[in-house]
C-alpha positions as a Markdown table, in Angstrom:
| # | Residue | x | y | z |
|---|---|---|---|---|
| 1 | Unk | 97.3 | 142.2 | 112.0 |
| 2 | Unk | 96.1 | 140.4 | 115.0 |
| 3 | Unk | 92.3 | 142.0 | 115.3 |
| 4 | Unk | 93.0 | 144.0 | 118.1 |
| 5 | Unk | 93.3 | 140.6 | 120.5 |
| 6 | Unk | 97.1 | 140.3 | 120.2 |
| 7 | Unk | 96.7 | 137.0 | 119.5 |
| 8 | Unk | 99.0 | 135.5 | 117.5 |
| 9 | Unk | 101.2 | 132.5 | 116.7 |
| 10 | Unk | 105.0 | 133.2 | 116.0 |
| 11 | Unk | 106.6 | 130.9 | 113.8 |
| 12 | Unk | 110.6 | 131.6 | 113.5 |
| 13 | Unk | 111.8 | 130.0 | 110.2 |
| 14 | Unk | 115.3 | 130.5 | 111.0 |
| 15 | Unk | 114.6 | 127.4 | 113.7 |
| 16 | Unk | 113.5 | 125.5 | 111.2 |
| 17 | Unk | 116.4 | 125.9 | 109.5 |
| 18 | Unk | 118.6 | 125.1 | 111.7 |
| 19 | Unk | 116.5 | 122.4 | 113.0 |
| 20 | Unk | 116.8 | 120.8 | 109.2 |
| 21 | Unk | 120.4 | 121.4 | 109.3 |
| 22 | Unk | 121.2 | 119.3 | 112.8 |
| 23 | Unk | 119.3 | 116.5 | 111.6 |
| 24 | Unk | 120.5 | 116.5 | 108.2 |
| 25 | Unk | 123.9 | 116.5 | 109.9 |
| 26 | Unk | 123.2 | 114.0 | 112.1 |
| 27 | Unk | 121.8 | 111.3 | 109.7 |
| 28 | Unk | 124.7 | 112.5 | 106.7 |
| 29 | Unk | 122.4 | 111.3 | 104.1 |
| 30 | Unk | 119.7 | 112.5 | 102.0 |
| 31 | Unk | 116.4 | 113.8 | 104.4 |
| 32 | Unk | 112.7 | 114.1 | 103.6 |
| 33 | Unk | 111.4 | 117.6 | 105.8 |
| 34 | Unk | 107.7 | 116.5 | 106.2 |
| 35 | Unk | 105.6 | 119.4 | 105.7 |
| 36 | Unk | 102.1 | 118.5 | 105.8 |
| 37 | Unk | 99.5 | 119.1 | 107.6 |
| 38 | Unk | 100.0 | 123.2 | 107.2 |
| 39 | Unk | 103.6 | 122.5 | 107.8 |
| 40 | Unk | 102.9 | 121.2 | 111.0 |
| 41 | Unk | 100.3 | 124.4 | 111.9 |
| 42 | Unk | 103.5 | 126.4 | 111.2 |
| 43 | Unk | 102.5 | 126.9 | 107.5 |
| 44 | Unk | 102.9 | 124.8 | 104.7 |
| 45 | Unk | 105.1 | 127.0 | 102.3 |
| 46 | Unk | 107.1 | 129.1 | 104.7 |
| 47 | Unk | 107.7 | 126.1 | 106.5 |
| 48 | Unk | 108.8 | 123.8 | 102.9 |
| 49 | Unk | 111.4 | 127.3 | 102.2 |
| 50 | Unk | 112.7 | 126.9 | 105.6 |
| 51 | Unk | 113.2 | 123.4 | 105.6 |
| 52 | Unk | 114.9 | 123.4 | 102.3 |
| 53 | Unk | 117.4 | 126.5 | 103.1 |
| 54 | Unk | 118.4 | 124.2 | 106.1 |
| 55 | Unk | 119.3 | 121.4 | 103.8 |
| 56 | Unk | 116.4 | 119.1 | 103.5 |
| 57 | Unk | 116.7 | 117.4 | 100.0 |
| 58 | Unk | 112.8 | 116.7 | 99.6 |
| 59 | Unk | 109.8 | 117.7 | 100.8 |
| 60 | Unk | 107.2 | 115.2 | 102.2 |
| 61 | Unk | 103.3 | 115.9 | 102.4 |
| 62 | Unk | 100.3 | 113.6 | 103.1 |
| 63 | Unk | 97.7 | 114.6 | 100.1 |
| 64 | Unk | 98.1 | 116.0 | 96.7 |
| 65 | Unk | 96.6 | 119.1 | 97.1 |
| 66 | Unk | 99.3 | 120.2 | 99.8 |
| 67 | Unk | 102.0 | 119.0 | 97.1 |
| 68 | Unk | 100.4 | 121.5 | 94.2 |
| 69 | Unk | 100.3 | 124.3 | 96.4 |
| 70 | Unk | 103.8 | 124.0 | 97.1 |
| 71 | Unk | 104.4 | 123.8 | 93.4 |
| 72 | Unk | 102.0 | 126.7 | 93.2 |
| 73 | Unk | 104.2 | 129.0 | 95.3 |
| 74 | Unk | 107.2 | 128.1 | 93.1 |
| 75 | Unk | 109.0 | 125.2 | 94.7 |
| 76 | Unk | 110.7 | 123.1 | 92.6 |
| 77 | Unk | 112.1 | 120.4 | 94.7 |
| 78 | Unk | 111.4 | 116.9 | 95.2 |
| 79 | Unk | 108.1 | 116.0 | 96.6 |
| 80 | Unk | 106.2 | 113.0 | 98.0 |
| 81 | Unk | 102.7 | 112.8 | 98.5 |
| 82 | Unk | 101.2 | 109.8 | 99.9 |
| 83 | Unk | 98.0 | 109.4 | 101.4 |
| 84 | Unk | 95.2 | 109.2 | 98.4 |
| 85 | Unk | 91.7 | 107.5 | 97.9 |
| 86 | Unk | 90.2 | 106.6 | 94.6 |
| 87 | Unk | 90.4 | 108.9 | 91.9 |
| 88 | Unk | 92.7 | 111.8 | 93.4 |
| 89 | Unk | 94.3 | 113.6 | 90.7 |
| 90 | Unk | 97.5 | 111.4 | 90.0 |
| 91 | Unk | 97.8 | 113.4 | 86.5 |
| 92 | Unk | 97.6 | 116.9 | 88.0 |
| 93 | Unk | 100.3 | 114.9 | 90.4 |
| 94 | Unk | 102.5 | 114.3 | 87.5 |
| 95 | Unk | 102.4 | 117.2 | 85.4 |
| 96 | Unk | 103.7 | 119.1 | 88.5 |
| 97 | Unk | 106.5 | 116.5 | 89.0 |
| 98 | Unk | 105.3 | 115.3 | 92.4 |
| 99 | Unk | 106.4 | 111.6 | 93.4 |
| 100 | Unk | 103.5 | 109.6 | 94.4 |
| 101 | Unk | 103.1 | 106.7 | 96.9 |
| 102 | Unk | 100.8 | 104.1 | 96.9 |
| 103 | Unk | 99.9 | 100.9 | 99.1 |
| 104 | Unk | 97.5 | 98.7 | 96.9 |
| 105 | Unk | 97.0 | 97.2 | 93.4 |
| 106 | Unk | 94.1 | 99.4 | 92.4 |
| 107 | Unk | 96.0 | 102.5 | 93.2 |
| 108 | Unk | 99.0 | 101.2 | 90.9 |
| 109 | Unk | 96.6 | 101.0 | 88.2 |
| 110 | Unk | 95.2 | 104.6 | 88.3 |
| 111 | Unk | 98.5 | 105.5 | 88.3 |
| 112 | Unk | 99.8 | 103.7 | 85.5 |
| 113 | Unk | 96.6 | 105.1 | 83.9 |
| 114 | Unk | 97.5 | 108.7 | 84.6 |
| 115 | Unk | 101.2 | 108.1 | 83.3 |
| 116 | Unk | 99.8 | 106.7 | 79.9 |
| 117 | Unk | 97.2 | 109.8 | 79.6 |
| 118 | Unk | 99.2 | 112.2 | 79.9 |
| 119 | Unk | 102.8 | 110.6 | 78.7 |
| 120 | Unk | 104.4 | 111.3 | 81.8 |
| 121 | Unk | 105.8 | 108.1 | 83.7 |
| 122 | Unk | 105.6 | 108.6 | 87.4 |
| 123 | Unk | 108.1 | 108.5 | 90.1 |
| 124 | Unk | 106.8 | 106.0 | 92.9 |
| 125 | Unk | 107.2 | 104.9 | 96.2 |
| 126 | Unk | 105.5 | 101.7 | 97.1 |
| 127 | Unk | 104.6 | 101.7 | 101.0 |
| 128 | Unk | 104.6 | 98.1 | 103.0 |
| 129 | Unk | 102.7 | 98.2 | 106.0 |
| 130 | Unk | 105.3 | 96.4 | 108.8 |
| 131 | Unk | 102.9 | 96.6 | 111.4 |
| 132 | Unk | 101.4 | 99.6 | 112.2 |
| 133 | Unk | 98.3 | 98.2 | 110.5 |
| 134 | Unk | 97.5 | 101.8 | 109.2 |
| 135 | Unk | 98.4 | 102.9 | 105.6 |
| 136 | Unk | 100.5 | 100.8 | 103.8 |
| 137 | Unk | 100.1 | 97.4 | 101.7 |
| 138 | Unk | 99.9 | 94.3 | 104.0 |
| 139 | Unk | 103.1 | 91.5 | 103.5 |
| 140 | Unk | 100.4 | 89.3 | 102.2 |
| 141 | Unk | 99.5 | 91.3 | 99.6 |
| 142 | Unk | 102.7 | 92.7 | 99.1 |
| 143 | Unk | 105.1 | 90.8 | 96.1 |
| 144 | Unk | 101.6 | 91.1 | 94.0 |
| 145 | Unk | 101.5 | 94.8 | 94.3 |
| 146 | Unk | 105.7 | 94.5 | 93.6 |
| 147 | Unk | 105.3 | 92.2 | 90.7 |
| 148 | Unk | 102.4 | 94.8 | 89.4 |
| 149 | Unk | 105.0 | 97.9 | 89.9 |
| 150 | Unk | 107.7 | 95.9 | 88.0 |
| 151 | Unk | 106.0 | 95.4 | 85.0 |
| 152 | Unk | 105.1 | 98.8 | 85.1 |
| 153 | Unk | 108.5 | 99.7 | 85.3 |
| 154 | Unk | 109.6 | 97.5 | 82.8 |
| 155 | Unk | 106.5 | 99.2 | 80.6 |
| 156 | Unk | 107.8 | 102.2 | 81.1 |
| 157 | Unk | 104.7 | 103.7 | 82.8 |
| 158 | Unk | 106.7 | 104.4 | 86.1 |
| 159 | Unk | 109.9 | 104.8 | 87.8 |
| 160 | Unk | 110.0 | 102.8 | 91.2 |
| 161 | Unk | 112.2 | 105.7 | 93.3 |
| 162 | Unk | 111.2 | 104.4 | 96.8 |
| 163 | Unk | 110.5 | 102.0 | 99.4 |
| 164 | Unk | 109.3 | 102.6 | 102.3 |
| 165 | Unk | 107.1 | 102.1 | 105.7 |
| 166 | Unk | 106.5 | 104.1 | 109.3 |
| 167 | Unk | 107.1 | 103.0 | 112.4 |
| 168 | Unk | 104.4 | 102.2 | 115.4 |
| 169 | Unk | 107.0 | 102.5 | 117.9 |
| 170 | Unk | 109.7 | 104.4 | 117.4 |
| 171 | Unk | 109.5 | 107.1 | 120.6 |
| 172 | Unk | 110.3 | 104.1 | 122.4 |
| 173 | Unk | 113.1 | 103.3 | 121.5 |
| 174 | Unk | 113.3 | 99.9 | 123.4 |
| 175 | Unk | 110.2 | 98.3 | 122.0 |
| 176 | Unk | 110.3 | 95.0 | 120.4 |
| 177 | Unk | 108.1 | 96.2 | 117.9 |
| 178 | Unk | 110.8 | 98.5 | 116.3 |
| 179 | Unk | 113.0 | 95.5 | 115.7 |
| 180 | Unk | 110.0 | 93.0 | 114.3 |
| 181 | Unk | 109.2 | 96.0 | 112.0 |
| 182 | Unk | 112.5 | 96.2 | 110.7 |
| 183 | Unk | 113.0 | 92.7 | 109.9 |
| 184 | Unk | 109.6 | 92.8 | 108.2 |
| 185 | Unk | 110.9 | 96.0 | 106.2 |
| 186 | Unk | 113.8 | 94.2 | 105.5 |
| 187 | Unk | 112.3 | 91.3 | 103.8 |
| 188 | Unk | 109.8 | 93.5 | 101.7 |
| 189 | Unk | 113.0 | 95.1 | 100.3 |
| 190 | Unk | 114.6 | 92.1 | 99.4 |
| 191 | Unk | 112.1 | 90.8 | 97.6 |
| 192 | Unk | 111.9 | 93.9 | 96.0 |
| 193 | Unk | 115.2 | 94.3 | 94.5 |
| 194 | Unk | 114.9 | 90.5 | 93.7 |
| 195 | Unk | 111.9 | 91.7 | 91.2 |
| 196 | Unk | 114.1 | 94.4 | 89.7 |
| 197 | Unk | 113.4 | 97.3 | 91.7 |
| 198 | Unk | 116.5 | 97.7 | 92.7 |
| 199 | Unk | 117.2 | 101.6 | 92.2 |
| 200 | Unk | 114.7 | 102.5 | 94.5 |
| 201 | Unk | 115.8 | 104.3 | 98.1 |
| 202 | Unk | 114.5 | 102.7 | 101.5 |
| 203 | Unk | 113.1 | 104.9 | 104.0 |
| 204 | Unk | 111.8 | 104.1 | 107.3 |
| 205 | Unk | 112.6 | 106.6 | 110.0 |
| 206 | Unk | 110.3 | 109.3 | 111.5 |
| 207 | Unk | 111.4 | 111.9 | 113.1 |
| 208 | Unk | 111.8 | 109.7 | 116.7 |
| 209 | Unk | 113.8 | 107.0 | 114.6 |
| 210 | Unk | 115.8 | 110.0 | 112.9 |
| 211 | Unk | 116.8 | 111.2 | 116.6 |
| 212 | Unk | 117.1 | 107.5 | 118.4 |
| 213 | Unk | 117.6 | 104.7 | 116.1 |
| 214 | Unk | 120.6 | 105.1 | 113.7 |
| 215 | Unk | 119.7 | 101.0 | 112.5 |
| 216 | Unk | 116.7 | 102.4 | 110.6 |
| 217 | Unk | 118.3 | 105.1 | 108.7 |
| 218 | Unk | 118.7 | 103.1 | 105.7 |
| 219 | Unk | 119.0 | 105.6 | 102.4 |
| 220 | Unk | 116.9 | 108.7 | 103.7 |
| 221 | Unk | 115.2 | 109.8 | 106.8 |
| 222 | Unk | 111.8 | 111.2 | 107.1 |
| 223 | Unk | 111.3 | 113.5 | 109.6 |
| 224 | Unk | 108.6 | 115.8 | 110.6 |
| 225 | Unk | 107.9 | 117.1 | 114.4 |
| 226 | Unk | 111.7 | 117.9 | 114.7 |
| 227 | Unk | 111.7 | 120.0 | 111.8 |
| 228 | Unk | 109.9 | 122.2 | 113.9 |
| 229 | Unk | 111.8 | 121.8 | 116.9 |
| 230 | Unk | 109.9 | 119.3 | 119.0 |
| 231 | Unk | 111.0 | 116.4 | 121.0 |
| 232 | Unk | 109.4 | 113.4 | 119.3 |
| 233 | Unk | 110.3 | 111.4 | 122.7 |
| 234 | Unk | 108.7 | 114.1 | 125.0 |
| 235 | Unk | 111.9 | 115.5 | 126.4 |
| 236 | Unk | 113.9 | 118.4 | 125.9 |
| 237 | Unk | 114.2 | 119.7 | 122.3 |
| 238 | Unk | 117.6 | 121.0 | 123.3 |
| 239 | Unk | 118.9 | 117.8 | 124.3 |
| 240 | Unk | 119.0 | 116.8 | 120.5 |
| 241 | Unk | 120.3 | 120.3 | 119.4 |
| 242 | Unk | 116.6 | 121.2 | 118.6 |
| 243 | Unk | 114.4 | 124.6 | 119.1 |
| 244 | Unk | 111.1 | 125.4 | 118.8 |
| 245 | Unk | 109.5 | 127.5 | 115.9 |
| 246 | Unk | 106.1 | 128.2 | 117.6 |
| 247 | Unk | 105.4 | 130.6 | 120.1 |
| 248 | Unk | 101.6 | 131.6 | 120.6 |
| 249 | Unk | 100.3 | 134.5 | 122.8 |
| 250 | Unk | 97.8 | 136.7 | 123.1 |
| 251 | Unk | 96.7 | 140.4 | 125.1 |
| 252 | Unk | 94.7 | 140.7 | 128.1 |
| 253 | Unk | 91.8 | 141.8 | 127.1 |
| 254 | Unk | 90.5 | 143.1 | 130.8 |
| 255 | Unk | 91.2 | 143.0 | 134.3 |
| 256 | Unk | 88.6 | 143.0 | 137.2 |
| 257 | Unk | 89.0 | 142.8 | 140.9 |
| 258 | Unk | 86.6 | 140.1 | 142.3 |
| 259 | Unk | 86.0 | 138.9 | 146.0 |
| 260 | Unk | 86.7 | 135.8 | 148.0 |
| 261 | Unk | 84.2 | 133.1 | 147.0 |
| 262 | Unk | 84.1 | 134.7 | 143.1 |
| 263 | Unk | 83.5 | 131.5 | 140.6 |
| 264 | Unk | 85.2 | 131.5 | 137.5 |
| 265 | Unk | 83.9 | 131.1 | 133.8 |
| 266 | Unk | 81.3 | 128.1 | 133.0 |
| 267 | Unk | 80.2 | 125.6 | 135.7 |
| 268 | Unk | 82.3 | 127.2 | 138.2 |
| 269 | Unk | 84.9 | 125.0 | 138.9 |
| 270 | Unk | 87.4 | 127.4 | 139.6 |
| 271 | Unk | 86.4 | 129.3 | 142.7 |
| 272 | Unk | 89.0 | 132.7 | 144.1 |
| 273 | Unk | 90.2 | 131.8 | 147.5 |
| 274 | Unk | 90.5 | 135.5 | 148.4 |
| 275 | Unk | 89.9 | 138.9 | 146.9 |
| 276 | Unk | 91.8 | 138.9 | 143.8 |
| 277 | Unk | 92.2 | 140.3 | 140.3 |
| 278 | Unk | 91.1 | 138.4 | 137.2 |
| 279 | Unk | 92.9 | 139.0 | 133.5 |
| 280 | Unk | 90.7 | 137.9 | 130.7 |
| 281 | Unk | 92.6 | 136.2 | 127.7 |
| 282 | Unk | 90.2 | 136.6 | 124.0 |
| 283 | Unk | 91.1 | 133.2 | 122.9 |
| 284 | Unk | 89.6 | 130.0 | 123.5 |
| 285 | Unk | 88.6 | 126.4 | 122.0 |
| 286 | Unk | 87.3 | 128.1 | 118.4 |
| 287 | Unk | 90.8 | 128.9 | 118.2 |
| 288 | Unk | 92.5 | 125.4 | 118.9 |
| 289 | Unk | 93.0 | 126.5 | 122.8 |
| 290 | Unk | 92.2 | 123.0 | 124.1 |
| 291 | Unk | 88.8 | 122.5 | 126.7 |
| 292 | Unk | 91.1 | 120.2 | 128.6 |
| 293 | Unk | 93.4 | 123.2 | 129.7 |
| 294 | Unk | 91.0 | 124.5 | 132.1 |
| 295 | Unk | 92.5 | 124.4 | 135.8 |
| 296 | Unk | 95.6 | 122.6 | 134.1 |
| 297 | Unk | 97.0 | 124.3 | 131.1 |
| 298 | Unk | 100.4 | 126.9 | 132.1 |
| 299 | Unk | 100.4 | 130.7 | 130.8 |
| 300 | Unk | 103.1 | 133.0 | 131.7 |
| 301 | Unk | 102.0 | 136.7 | 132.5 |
| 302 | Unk | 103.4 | 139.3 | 134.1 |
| 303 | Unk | 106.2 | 137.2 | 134.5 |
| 304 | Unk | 104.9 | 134.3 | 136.2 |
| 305 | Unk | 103.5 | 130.3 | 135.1 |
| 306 | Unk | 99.9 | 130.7 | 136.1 |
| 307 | Unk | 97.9 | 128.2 | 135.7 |
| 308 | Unk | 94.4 | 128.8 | 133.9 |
| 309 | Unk | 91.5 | 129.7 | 136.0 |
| 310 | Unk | 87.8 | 127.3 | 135.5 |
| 311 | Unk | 87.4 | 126.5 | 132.1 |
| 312 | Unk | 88.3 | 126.9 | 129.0 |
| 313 | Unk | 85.7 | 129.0 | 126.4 |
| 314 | Unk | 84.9 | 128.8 | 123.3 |
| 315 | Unk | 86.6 | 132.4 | 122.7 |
| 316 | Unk | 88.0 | 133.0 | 125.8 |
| 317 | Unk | 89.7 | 131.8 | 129.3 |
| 318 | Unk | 90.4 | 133.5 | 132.4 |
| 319 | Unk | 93.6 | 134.2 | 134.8 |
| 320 | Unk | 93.7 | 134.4 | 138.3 |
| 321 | Unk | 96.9 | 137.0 | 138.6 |
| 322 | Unk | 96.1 | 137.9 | 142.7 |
| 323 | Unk | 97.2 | 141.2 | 143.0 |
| 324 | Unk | 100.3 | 141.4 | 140.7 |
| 325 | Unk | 100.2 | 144.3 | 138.6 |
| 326 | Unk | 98.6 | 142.9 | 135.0 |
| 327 | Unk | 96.4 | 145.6 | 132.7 |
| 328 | Unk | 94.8 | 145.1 | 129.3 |
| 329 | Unk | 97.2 | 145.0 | 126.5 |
| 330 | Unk | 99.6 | 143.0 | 128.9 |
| 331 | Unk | 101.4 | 139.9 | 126.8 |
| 332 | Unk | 100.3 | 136.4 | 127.5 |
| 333 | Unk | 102.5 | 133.3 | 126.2 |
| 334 | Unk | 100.3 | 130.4 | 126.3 |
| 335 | Unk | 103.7 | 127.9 | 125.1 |
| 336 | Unk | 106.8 | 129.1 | 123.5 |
| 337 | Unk | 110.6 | 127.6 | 123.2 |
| 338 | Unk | 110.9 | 127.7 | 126.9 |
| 339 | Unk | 113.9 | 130.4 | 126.5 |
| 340 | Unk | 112.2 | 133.2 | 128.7 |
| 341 | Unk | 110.3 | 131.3 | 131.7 |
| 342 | Unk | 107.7 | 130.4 | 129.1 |
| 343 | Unk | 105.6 | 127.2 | 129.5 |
| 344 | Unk | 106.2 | 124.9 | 125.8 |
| 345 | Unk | 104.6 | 123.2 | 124.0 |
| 346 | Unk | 105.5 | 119.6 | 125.7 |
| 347 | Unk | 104.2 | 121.0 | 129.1 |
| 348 | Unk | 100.6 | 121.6 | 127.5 |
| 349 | Unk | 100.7 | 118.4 | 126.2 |
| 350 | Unk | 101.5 | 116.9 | 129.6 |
| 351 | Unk | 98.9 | 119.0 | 131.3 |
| 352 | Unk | 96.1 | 118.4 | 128.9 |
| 353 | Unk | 96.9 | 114.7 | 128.4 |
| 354 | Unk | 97.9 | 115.1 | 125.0 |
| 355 | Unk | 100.7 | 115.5 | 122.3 |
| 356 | Unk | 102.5 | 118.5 | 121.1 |
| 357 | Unk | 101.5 | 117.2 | 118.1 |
| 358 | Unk | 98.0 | 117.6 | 118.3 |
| 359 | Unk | 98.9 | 121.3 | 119.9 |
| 360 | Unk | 101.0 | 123.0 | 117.1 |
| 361 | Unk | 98.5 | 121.8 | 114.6 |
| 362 | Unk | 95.5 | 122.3 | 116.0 |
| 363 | Unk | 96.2 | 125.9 | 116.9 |
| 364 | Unk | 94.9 | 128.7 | 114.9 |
| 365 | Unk | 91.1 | 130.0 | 114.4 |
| 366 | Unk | 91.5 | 133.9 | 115.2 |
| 367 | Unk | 94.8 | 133.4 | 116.0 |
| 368 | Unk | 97.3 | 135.4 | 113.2 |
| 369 | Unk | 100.3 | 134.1 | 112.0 |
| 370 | Unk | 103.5 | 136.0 | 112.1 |
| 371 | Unk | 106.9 | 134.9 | 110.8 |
| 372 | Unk | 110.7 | 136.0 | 112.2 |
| 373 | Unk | 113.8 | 134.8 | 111.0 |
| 374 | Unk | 114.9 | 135.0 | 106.9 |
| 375 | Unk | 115.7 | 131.3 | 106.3 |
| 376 | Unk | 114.2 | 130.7 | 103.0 |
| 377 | Unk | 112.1 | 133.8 | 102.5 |
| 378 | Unk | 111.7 | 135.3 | 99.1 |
């Protein structure tokens, strides 16, 4: 159902799939399919079934709620949550047998806390920040929070299954900073298995690391963009044996023929150099459509890139289709796999100045969601 706008993002789960299977392949060792974030705007459960039925051994999400849900739709294997403030729900975490991560001494204790409450010890990942200087418990502050998760290993309160830390610069391969953080990593792990810890797995690669930088594969990979067939280095996805899962389109809504001179949508900054015909697109900003693509972001229609015409609305934008033959009802692909002449979603994320990241997650609103492929559907 698409409320008579055509507009719609098409997520193919069979990519997915596949996508899981190349880089489990690749890496030939156990791999983490990050899921979060609504799997990536491709949806969070579709997306986890996909994943798996490619091979993925675990499932990786940022916050517990996106870990219950997948338990809440029936999925029973591993999980790792690991982005939590005071007082999240490390119980409800452990009664549904999702692995938690945590980055500081106070979190360790509410953990512990949970485990004796409710009797069940809880698997853990301890996260050292190596220089990203986001998440992640700093080296000075590091062999405390180790010591802490010892004894509470050695209390029984928890099993220490991880250790692990993200890169800041991994899709460039080159950087200095990639081989600084692995030394840091390196010397957090040793001093880890020196306290005991020495069952736990390492895991350091995202999905740029997973693709580029074989050193930093250690016991598991992490990855998450690929998954869903994206270049993590802004390339080609097929270059690394990768397809994209999202394509997103919409109906012309109207066409209008409109003189020379004719300005287009707010503020005018799109003017018609001659007499022309304008296709109106019912999807805009409210939807994830970003501002920033007015008079820069590709479409094809009618079998043509065009470029988008003035600027970008709130529930709309506009095409200036000259006098090819375009009518209401007409497709528009506003980024795709790049298979049919279609713009992805790499060159909105050049024209708009951003990341395809930000794109496929972003994107939704009035948009409906449709799925193709049978790789893990039930």
């Amino acid at each position: 159902m698409t409320n008579g706008t055509g507009a719609e993002v098409v997520v193919d789960l069979d990519a997915i799939a596949a996508n899981t299977a190349v880089l489990r392949g690749r890496v030939g060792r156990p791999l983490i399919a990050v899921v979060k974030a609504d799997g990536y705007g491709h949806g969070l459960v579709p997306a986890a079934r996909a994943a798996l039925a490619g091979g993925a051994d675990q499932l990786g999400v940022a916050v517990l709620h996106e870990a219950l849900a997948l338990r809440a739709a029936g999925i029973t294997s591993p999980v790792l949550a690991w982005l939590h403030g005071p007082g999240a729900d490390y119980a409800g975490a452990l009664a549904a047998d999702v692995e938690v991560s945590v980055n500081a001494g106070w979190a360790l204790a509410e953990v512990v806390a949970a485990a004796r409450a409710t009797g069940r010890p809880a698997r853990l990942h301890l996260f050292l920040d190596t220089g990203l200087s986001r998440e992640g418990a700093p080296v000075t502050e590091w062999p405390a929070l180790v010591a802490a998760a010892a004894q509470a290993q050695a209390d029984g309160d928890v099993t220490v299954v991880g250790l692990w830390s993200h890169l800041a610069y991994a899709d460039a391969p080159m950087h200095p900073t990639i081989g600084a953080q692995v030394r840091v990593f390196e010397e957090g792990v040793a001093l880890a298995r020196a306290a005991g810890l020495t069952d736990a797995r390492r895991h350091l690669a995202n999905s740029a690391a997973t693709i580029a930088l074989p050193d930093t594969w250690y016991d598991m990979v992490r990855p998450g963009v690929a998954v869903y067939g994206l270049d993590p280095l802004g390339g080609n996805a097929a270059d690394h044996g990768l397809r994209p899962a999202m394509t997103v389109r919409a109906d012309v809504a109207l066409v209008k023929r409109v003189p020379a001179g004719a300005g287009v949508s707010y503020g005018h900054t799109y003017a018609t150099s001659a007499e022309t015909s304008l296709a109106l697109v019912p999807v805009g900003y409210a939807d994830g459509v970003p501002r920033a693509g007015g008079n820069h972001a590709p479409v094809l229609a009618a079998g043509a890139v065009r470029t988008i015409a003035g600027r970008v609305c709130m529930d709309q934008f506009v095409l200036d289709v000259g006098d090819d033959l375009v009518a209401p009802g007409d497709p528009v692909v506003l980024w795709g796999p790049g298979e049919h002449g279609e713009p992805t979603a790499q060159d909105w994320a050049d024209a708009v100045g951003t990341i395809h990241y930000e794109l496929v997650t972003r994107i939704g609103g009035r948009f409906a969601r449709r799925y193709v492929g049978s790789a893990g559907a039930v």
